[in-house]
N, C-alpha and C positions, 0 to 999 in steps of 0.2 A: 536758761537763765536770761533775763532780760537784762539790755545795756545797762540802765540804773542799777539792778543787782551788781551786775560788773565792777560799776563806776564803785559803788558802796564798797563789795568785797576787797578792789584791788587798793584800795586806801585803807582799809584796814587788817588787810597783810602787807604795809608799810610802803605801797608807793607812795609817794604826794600827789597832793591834789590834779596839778597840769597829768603827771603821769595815769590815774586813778582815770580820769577820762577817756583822753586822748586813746588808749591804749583798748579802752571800751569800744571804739569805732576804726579800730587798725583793720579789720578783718576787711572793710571796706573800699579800701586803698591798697590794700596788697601789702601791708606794711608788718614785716615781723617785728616779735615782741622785741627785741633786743635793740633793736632799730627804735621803736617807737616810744621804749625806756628813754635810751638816749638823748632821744634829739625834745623829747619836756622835759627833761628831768630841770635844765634851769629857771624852770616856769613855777615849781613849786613854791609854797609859803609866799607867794605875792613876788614875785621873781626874784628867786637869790635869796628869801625869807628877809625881804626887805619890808614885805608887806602890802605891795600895791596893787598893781590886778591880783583877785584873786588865781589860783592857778587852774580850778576848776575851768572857772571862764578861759580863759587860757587855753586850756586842754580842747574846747569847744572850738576857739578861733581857731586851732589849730588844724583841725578836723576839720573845718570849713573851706578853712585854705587847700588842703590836700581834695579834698572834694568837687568845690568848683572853679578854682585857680587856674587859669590855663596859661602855663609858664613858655610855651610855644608862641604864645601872644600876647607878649609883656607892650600893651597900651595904654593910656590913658582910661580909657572905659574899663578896661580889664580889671583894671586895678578899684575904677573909681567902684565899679559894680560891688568887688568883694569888699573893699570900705561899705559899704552900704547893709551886704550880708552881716559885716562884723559890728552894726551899730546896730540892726535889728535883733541880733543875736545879746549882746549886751543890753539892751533895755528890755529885753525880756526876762534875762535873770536878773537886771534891777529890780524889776516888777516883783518878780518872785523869791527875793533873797533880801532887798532892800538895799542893796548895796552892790556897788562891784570890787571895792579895794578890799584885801585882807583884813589892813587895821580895824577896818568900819566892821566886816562881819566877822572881828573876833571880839568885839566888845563884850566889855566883861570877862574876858578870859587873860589872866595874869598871860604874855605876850614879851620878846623882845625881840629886836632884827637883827639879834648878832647873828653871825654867820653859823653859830654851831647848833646840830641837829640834834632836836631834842630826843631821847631813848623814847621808842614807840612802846608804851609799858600800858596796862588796864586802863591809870588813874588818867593819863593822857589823850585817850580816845576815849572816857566820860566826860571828860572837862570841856572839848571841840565838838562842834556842831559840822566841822567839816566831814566825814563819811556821809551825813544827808547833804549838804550841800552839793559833794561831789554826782550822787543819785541826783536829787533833781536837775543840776546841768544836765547829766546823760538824759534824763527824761525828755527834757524843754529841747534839746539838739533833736532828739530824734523824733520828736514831735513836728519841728523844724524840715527835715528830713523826710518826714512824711508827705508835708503840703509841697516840698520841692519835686516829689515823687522822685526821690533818690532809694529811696525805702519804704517795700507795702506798708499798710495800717496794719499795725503788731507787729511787725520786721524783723523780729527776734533772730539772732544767729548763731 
């Protein structure tokens, strides 16, 4: 199963978005699942289901973080570098998404930020564009991934 299958399946067996990711690319990082549930899980629905980065994106920065971050060498460059990662990575799935906040790419979908999690039922994941969403993040990361030669071309694991 490729990442994007992943990113797809695991949001619609009821992770969120950040999680549905993120948890796509743990295998990378050494990172178990239970772990890796965790520490997205408040990244989902636009953080806290407030609605603003999406969580998919999210899920991605996150990965990226764990990936090229070297927390051994917290500098200025270090930091500015993975800024840099994380603004390339975000205009890319501008590019491919149109958006990067929640609200923006739930449009048209009846939406609100309260706090309470909607039941993941049939009528709920026809209505969400999020399980592709969450696929093409996994795609555009690991295509990312690729050119970084962090992972061969098809790197499937």
């Amino acid at each position: 199963m490729t990442r994007e299958e992943r990113a797809r399946e695991n949001f619609l067996h009821g992770m969120n978005c950040a999680q549905a990711v993120f948890l796509a690319f743990a295998d990378l990082f050494g990172m178990d699942e239970r772990t890796a549930l965790k520490v997205s899980a408040p990244f989902g629905g636009g953080m806290g289901r407030m609605r603003e980065v999406c969580g998919a994106l999210s899920g991605c920065l996150m990965a990226a973080g764990m990936l090229f971050y070297d927390a051994e060498k917290v500098t200025v460059q270090e930091r500015s570098a993975l800024y840099a990662r994380e603004q390339e990575l975000a205009a890319r799935f501008r590019a491919d998404n149109g958006a990067i906040l929640c609200r923006e790419l739930l449009a048209g979908v009846s939406h609100d930020s309260s706090p309470r999690a909607e039941e993941r039922t049939a009528a709920y994941y026809r209505k969400r564009p999020c399980p592709e969403i969450c696929a093409r993040a996994a795609h555009m990361l690991e295509e990312y991934l690729t050119e970084q030669g962090v992972v061969p071309a098809g790197g499937e694991r």
